[in-house]
C-alpha positions as CSV (number, residue, x, y, z in Angstrom):
1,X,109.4,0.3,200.2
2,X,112.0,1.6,202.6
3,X,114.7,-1.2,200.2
4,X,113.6,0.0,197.1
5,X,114.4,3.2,197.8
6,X,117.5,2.8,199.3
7,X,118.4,0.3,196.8
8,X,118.0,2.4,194.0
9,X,120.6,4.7,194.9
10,X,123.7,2.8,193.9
11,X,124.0,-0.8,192.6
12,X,126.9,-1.0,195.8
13,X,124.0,-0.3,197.8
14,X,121.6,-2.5,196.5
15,X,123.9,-5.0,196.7
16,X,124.7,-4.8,200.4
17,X,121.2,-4.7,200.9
18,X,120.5,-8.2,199.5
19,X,123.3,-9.5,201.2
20,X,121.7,-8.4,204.4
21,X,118.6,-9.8,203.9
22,X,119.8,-13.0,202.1
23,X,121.4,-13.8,205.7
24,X,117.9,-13.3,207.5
25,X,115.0,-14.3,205.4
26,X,114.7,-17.0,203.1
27,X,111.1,-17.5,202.1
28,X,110.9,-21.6,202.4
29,X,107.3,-22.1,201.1
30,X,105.1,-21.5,198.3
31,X,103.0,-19.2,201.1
32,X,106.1,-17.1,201.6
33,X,107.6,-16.9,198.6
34,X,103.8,-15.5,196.7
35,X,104.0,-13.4,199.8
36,X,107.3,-11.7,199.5
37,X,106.8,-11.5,195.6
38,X,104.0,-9.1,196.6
39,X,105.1,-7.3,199.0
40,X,108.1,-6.6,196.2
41,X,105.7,-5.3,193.6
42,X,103.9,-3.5,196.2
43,X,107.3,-1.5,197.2
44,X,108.2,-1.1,193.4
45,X,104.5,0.3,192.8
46,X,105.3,3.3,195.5
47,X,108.8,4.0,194.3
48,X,109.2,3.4,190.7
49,X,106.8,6.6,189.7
50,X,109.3,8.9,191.6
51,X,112.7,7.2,190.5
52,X,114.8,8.2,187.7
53,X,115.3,5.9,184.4
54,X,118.8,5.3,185.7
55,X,117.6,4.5,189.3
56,X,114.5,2.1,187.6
57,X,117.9,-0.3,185.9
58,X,119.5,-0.2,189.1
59,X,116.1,-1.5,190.5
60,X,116.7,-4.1,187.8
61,X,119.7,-5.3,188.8
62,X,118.6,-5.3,192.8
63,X,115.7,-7.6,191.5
64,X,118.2,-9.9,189.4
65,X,120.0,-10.3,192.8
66,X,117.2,-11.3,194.6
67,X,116.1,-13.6,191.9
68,X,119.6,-15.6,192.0
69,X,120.2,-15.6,195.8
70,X,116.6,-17.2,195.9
71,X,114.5,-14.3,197.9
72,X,112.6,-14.0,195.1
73,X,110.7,-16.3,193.0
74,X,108.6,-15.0,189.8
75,X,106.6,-18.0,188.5
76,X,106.8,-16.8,184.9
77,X,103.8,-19.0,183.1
78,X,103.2,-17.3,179.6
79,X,98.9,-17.1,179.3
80,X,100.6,-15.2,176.1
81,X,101.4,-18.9,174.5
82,X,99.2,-21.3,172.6
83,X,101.6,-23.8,172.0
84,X,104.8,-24.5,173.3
85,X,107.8,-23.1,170.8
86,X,109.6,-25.2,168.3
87,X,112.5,-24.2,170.5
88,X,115.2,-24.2,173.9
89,X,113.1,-21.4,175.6
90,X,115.1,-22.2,178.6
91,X,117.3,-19.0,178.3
92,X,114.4,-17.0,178.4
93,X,113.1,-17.7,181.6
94,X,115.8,-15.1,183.8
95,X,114.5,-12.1,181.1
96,X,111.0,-12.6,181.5
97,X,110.8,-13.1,185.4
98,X,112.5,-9.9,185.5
99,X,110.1,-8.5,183.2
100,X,107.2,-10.0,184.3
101,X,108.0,-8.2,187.4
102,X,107.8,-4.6,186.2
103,X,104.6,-5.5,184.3
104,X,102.8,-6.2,187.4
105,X,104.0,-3.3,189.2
106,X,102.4,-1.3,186.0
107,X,99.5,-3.3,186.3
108,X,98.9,-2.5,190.2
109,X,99.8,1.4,189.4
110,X,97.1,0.8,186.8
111,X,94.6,-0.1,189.9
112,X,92.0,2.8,191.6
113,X,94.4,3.2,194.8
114,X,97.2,3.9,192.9
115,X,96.3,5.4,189.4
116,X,94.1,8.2,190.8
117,X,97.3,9.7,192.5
118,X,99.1,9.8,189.3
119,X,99.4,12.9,186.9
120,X,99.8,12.7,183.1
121,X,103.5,14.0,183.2
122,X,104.0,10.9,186.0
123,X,102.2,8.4,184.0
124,X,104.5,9.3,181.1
125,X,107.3,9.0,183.0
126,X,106.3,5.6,183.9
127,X,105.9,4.3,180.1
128,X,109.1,5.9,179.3
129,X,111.3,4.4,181.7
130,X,109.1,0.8,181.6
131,X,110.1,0.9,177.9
132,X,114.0,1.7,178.2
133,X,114.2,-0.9,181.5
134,X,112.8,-3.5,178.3
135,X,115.1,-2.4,175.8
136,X,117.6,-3.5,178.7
137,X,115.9,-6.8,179.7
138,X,116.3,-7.4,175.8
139,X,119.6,-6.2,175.9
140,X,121.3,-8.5,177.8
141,X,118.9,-11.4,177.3
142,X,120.0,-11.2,173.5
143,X,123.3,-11.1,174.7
144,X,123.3,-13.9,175.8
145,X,121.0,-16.0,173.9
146,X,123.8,-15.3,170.9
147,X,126.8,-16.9,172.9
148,X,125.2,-20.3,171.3
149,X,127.5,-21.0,168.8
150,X,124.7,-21.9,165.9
151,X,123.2,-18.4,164.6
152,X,119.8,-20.3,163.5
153,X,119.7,-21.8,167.2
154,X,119.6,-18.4,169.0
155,X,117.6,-16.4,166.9
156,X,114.7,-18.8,167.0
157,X,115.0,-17.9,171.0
158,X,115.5,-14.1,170.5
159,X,112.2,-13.9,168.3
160,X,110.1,-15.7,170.9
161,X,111.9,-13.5,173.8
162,X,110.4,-10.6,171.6
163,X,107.1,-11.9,171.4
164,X,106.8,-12.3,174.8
165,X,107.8,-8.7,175.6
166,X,105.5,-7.3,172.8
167,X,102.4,-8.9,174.8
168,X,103.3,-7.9,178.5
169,X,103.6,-4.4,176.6
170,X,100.4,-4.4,175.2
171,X,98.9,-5.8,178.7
172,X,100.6,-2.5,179.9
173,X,98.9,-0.5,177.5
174,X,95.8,-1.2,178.1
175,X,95.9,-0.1,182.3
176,X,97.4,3.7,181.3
177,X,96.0,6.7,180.2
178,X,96.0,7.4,176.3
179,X,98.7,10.0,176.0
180,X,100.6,7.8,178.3
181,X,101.1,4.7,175.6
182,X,102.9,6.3,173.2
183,X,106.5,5.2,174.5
184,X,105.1,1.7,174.5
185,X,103.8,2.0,170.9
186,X,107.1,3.0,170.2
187,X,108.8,0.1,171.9
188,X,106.2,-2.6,170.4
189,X,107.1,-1.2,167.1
190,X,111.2,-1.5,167.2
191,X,110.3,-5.2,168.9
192,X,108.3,-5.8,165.4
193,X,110.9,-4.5,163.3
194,X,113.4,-6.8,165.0
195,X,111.7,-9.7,164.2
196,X,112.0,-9.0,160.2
197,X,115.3,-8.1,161.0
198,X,115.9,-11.8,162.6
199,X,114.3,-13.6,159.6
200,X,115.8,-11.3,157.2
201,X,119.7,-12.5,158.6
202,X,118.3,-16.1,158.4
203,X,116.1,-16.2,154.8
204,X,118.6,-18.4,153.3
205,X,119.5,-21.6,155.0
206,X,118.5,-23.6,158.4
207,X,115.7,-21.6,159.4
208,X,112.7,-23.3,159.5
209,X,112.6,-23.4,163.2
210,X,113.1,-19.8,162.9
211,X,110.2,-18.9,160.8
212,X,107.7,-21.6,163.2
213,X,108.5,-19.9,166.2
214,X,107.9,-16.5,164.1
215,X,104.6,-17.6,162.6
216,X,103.1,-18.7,165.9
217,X,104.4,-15.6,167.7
218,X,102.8,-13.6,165.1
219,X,99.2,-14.9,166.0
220,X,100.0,-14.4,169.9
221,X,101.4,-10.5,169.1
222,X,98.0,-9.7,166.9
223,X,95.8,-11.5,169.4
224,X,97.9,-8.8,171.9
225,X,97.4,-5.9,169.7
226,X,93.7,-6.0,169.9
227,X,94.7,-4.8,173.8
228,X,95.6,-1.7,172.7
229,X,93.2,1.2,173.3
230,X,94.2,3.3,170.3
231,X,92.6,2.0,167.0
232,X,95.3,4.0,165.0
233,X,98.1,1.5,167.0
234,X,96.6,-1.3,166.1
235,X,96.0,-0.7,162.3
236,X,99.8,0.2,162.2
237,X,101.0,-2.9,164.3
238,X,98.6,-5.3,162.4
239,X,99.7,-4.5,159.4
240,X,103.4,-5.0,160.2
241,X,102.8,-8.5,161.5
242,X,100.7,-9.2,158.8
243,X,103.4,-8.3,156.6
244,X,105.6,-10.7,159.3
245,X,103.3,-13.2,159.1
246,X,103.2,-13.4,154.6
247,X,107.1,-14.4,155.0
248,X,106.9,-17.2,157.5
């Protein structure tokens, strides 16, 4: 806890920090490394509801460090796929460890010991930044996904990249008060949009991997949707992917 809140402070501190601890502890085992990954989320779960937005992406960036000096290992196994993707889904493994991250810190704030110390106006808070630390996460990952030189070859990534993030949203939904999920109803809806976007740049030529990885997301995201406690949200989000779904 005492790292997290240090380390959101500055990204020079958080770096330092890392630094530190790279040259003590390196969790050798699979023991260890489940361990530590805990203890992280644990921390995160303390800190993160009294953190600014800003402080939550330099939180992002100290995780990203640990990640790549090897302290800490997110074993990122999608229960969100059927199938494996007509796709390289290889550049999306470094977005959704870091993501995966932040959804199980929600998920534990979502837990009795946690949640019954939580206002509204903090629970709010919480969606709110959750939802602009994804936009980030998507950000970057996008990013870098389009530095392939084929346009057809990244998009195909990017849609499954947003799949994935749609259903660790809806997982959050479902472990937050009502008034809470709005930001994240939000959020699922501009990930929707940018799926029609990404088959609307490729409807002309080389895109049939494109539209299989956008069909088979589509049943994963409204399998999701049925998480979501509000049945407004779902009509709405059903209907878009249905609409998704008709052009694939």
């Amino acid at each position: 806890m005492a790292f997290f809140q240090g380390a959101r402070i500055s990204s020079r501190l958080s770096k330092q920090f890392v630094k530190s601890l790279s040259g003590t502890f390196l969790p050798a085992t699979s023991s260890l490394r489940s361990d530590f990954y805990r203890a992280v989320c644990l921390g995160l779960a303390r800190v993160l509801p009294h953190s600014s937005t800003p402080e939550w992406l330099t939180i992002l960036n100290t995780l990203d460090l640990l990640r790549s000096e090897g302290l800490l290992h997110v074993s990122y196994t999608s229960h969100f796929m059927t199938s494996l993707p007509a796709c390289d889904i290889t550049v999306c493994q470094r977005p959704l460890q870091l993501s995966q991250v932040f959804t199980t810190v929600i998920q534990l704030l979502g837990e009795a010991g946690f949640s019954d110390r939580l206002k509204d106006d903090q629970w709010q808070h919480i969606t709110k930044s959750y939802a602009q630390l994804m936009k980030k996460i998507l950000s970057n990952a996008t990013e870098s996904i389009s530095s392939s030189p084929s346009s057809s070859a990244h998009a195909a990534p990017q849609v499954f990249l947003i799949g994935q993030l749609f259903c660790q949203s809806c997982e959050v939904s479902r472990r937050v008060p009502g008034l809470a999920t709005e930001q994240l109803f939000v959020w699922c809806l501009e990930l929707v949009t940018r799926v029609e976007e990404l088959l609307g740049w490729h409807s002309d030529n080389n895109v049939d991997v494109v539209r299989d990885v956008a069909h088979q997301e589509m049943k994963t995201l409204s399998r999701a949707i049925e998480w979501l406690p509000s049945s407004g949200q779902r009509s709405t989000l059903l209907q878009k992917v249905s609409a998704i779904s008709s052009r694939c």
